[in-house]
N, C-alpha and C positions, 0 to 999 in steps of 0.2 A: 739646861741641856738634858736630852733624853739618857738615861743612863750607859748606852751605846755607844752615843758622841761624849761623853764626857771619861769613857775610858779611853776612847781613841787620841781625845785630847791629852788625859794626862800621859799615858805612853808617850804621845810625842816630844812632852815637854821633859820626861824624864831622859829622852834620850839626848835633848839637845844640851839637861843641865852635866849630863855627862861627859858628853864631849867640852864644855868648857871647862870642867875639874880635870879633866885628861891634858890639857892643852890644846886637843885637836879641834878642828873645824870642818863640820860639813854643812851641806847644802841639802836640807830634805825636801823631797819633792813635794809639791803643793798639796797633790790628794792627801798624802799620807796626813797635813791639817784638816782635810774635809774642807777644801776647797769646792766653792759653788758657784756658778753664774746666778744673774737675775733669775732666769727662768727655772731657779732648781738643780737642775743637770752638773755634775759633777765637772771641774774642771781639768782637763789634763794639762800638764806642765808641759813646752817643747820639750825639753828631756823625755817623757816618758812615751814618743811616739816615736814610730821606725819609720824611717824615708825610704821608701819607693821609689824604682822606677821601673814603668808597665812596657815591655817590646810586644806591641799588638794589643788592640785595641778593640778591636772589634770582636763578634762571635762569643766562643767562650773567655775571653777576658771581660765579658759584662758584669761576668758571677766573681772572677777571679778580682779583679780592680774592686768590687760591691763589697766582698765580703773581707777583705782585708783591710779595705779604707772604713770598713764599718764604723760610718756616722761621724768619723774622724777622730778615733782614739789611735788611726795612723793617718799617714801622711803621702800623697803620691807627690814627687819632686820632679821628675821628667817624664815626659810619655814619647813612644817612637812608633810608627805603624807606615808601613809602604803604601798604602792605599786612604789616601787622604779623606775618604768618606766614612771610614770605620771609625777614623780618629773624632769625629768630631761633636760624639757626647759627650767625650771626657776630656775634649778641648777645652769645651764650656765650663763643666765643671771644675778644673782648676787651671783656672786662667794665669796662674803664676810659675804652672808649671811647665820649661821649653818642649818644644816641639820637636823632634829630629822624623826625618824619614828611614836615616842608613844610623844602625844601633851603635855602628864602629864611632862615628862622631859624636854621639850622645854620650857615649863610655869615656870619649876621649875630650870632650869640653864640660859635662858635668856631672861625673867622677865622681868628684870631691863631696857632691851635695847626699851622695843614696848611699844606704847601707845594704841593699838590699834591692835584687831585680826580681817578676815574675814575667815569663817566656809564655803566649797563648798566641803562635805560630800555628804556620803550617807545619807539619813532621818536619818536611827535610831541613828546617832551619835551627830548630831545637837545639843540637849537640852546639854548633861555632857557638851562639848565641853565651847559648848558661857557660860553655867551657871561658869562655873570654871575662864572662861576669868572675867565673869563681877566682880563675887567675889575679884578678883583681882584689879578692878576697872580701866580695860579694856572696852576702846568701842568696840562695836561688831558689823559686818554686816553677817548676815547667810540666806545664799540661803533660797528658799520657798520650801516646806512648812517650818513656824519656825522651827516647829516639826514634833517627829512622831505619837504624840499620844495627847488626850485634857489637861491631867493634864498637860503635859510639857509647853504647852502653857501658861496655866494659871500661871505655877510658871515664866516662863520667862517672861511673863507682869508682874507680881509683883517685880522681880528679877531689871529690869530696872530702875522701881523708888526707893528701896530700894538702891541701889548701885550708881545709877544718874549716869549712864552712857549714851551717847548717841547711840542709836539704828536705825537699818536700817535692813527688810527684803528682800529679792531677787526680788519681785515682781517689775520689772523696770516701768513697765506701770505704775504704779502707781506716774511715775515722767512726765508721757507724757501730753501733751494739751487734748489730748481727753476725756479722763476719766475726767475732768477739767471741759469740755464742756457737756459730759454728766449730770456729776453732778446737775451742775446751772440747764437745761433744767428741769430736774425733779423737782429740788428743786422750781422752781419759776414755777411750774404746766403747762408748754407748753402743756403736752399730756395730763392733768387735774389729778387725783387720781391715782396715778398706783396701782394696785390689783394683778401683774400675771407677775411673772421675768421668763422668760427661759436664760438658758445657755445651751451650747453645745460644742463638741473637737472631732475631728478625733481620738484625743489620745485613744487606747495603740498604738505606731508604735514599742515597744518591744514585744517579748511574755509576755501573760497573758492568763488563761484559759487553760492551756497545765499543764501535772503533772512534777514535775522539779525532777531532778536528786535527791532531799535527798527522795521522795516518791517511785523513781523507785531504789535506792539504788546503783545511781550511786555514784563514786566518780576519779580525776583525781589527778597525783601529783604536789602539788604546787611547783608553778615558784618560781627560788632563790631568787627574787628583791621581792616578795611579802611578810610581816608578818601577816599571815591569823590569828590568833589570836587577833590580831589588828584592821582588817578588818572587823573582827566578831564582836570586841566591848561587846554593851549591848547585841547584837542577842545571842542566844542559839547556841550551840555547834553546827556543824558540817561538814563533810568533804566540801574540796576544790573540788569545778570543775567550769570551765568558763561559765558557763551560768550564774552566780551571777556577773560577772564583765568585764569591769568597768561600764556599763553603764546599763546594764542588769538587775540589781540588783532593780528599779525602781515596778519590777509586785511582788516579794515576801515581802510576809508580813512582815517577821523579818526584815527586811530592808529598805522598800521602803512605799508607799502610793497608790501606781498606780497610774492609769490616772488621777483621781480626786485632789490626792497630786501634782502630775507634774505641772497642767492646771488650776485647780479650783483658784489658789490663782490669778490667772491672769485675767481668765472670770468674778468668783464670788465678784473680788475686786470691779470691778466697781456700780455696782449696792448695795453690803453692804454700800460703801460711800454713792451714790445715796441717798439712802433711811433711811440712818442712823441708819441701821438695828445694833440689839443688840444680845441678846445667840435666836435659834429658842426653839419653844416648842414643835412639834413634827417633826419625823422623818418617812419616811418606802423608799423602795426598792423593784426593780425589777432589774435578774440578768440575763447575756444568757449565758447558757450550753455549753461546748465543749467534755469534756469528766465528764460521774458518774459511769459508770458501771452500770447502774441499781439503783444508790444508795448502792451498795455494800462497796463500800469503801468512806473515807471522804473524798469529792472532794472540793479544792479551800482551804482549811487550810491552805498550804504551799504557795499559788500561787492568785492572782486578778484574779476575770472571765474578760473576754474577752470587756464585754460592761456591763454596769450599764443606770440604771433613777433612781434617789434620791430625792424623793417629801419631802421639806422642808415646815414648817408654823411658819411665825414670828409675831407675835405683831405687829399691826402698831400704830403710833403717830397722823396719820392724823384720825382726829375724822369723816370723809365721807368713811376711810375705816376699815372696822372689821380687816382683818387678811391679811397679803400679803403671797401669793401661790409661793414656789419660789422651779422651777423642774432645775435639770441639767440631762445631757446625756452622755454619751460618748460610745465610742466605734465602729461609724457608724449609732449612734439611735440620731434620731432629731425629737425637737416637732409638733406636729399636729399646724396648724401654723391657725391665726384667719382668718374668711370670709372675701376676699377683700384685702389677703397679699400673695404676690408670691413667688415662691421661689427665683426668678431670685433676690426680692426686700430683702432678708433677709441670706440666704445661698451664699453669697459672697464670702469667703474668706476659704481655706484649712482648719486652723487650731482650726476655729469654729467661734461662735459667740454669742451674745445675743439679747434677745426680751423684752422691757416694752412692758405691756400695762397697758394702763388708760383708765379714763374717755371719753375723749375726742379725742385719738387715739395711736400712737405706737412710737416706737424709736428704733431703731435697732445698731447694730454697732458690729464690729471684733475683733480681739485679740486687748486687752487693751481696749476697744470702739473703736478703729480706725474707719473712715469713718462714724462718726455717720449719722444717717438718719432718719429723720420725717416719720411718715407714716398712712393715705395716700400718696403719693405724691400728689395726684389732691386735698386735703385739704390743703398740707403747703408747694404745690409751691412758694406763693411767703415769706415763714415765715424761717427768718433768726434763725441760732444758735446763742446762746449768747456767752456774752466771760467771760472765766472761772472766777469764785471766788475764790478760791483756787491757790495760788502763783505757776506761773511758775516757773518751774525750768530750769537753765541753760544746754544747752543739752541735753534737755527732755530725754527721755529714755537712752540716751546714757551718760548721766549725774547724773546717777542713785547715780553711785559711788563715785564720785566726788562731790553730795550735802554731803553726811556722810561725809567723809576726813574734808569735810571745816568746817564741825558741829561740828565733832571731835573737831575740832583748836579752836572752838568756843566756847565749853564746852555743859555740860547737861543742856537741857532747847531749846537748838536752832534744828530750824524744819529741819525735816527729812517727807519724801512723806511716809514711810511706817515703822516708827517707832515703836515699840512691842506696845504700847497702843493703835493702829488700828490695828498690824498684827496679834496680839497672836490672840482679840477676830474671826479675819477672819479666821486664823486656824483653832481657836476650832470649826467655823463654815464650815467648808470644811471638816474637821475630823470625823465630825456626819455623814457623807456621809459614812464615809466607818465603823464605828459602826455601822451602818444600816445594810450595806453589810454582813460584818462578822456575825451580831448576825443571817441574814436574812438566811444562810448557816447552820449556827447551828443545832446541832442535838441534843436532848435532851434523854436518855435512849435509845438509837438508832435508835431515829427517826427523819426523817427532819419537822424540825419545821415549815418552809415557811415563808411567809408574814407577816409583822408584825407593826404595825403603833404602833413607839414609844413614848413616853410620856416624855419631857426632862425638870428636873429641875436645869435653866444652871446656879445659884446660888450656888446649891451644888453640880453639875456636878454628874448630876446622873437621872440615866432612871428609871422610877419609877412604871413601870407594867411589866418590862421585865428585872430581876436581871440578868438572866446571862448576858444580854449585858455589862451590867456595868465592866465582868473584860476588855471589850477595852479601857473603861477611861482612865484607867492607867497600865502601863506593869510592872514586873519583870525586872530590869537591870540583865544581869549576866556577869561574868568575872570581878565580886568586884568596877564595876563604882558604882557611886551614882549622883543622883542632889543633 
């Protein structure tokens, strides 16, 4: 034996001669002997793997399903997906495991076999889905956004610690070094007081701002592999045609969040941790036009306009600053950037980025923070990043999946990067973006109402000088779901 395996050995057997001087008995699992296959590879015991089961299959559940069943140190037990062509690489793949199309009969005929669901839906399906898993006392991991809307949020944060299950959001950046590194940097006032967060995203790269087939009164016949009633969910009735799927579905309201739902939980994560931001207190909005008629007809009801700026105002903790300004962008629109900052030094990266600024200067960085950056440069040439407070995680992003699994095995209590107690409140604060949006669209007796700087009491999740906004807090399920 190499000196390595032969301590592992005798530990094991010291603990087994213990347990029979005690009288007790247990059962150690195989690894802990250095259990092997033919081929080398280490063997896992059924005990030491966590049972899955996947609701959605297709899209992003390729990454989600890949990196949690990693190589099969875990386990998927049933898979469910309404659109029977998504389903069918990880049909193959585990042929032992049932099929359902509706999650309610998956839940409710093989229950007993998973310890553990992950949700890679459409938005509006997300909140029934995980709420119904946890109820069960199921852990859960659901793509970003949590939700589709802020009440769902809010009861899925509460839902987690009520049930003590262990929780995990989509948001992988959230497991990466950067955002880590960004954090401490702020927290320990490298750039001095921040007052002024940008975010920004290339996203929509789907349509948005176009009028969609239920306005122009199109419809197409659904595919045999599809259960569109299914598909539809909590969304309101209506006909089938492919602009809604699979991936499309991301710009319409009944369904999706647009760009901000897509991107915001990734951009606007880093800087909520940062600054330890909590609910904001107001909201407004500016939208860009593609097609109104004139204003003749309601334009953007069914559909996300094209590009958005969502001026946020949060509270701050630091007693040098009143209020932190925090704008996002998407669509092609980026911030007016401060004297002395270029673009070459900030617009890096495709798929967007972010801006502090402070007191004492700036900090920049890409999707998740990647690439963080001091700025000026000619100020913090020679002024190192610090190294994260916040525990790395193994596999940083690509490990996203795989910290939840081991948390799961670990029980309620053990950390997760994006756990519903930091994701719900990031939702509900990503969410207010598009309440802005939608109320900002609004037409009141026929008229467009316009701009509107909202007033938010995130206490009792309510806009409080602009009632209509408020039915976007919470939607209507229909097709008999509930939370």
């Amino acid at each position: 034996m190499s000196r390595h395996s032969r301590r592992k050995f005798l530990k094991s057997s010291a603990l087994a001669a213990a347990a029979v001087s005690t009288g007790s008995f247990f059962i150690v699992p195989r690894h802990v002997l250095g259990g092997r296959s033919s081929d080398g590879s280490r063997i896992i015991a059924p005990s030491d793997k966590l049972n899955i089961a996947a609701v959605g299959c297709g899209g992003k559940a390729d990454v989600n399903i890949r990196l949690a069943y990693n190589n099969g140190s875990d386990n998927f037990v049933a898979l469910c997906d309404v659109d029977d062509r998504q389903a069918k690489k990880f049909r193959a793949q585990f042929p032992n495991a049932p099929y359902f199309q509706d999650y309610r009969e998956m839940f409710d005929k093989a229950g007993k076999t998973f310890d553990a669901v992950i949700v890679s839906t459409p938005d509006h399906m997300h909140a029934p889905i995980a709420m119904a898993a946890m109820q069960l006392g199921k852990h859960v991991y659901v793509e970003k956004p949590l939700t589709h809307d802020i009440y769902e949020a809010r009861m899925m944060t509460q839902a987690a610690q009520k049930y003590k299950v262990v929780t995990q959001m989509g948001n992988q950046g959230s497991s990466g070094d950067a955002t880590r590194v960004i954090e401490t940097a702020i927290q320990n006032k490298l750039i001095g007081h921040v007052h002024t967060v940008y975010c920004w995203t290339n996203r929509p790269v789907w349509p948005q701002g176009v009028r969609s087939p239920k306005d122009k009164g199109e419809s197409q016949p659904v595919p045999p592999e599809v259960n569109w009633p299914l598909w539809l969910g909590t969304a309101p009735p209506r006909q089938y045609h492919e602009a809604y799927m699979p991936t499309r579905w991301r710009g319409y309201w009944d369904f999706g969040t647009g760009a901000l739902g897509d991107m915001g939980c990734h951009f606007m994560d880093v800087p909520f941790r940062a600054l330890k931001l909590n609910y904001p207190t107001s909201v407004e909005c500016s939208v860009g036009s593609v097609y109104s008629d004139f204003f003749k007809e309601a334009f953007y009801d069914d559909v996300c306009p094209p590009s958005s700026a969502i001026h946020l105002t949060f509270p701050s903790d630091d007693k040098k600053v009143k209020e932190i300004k925090f704008s996002w962008f998407d669509g092609g629109i980026r911030p007016q950037l401060p004297e002395g900052v270029e673009y070459s030094d900030v617009f890096r990266e495709i798929d967007g980025g972010i801006l502090f600024i402070g007191t004492k200067g700036m900090l920049t960085g890409g999707l998740f923070g990647n690439n963080p950056k001091l700025l000026p440069t000619s100020k913090f040439a020679d002024k190192a990043l610090p190294t994260p407070d916040r525990p790395l995680v193994e596999g940083k992003t690509e490990g996203h999946q795989q910290q939840w699994v081991k948390a799961c095995k670990q029980g309620f209590g053990a950390y997760t990067s994006s756990s519903f107690d930091q994701s719900g409140p990031l939702t509900e604060t990503v969410l207010m973006g598009n309440l802005a949006t939608r109320s900002y669209l609004a037409r009141e007796d026929g008229k467009f109402t316009g701009r509107k700087k909202l007033i938010w009491d995130g206490d009792n999740m309510k806009i409080t000088n602009f009632d209509y906004a408020n039915q976007f807090v919470k939607r209507q399920y229909n097709g008999g779901y509930t939370l």
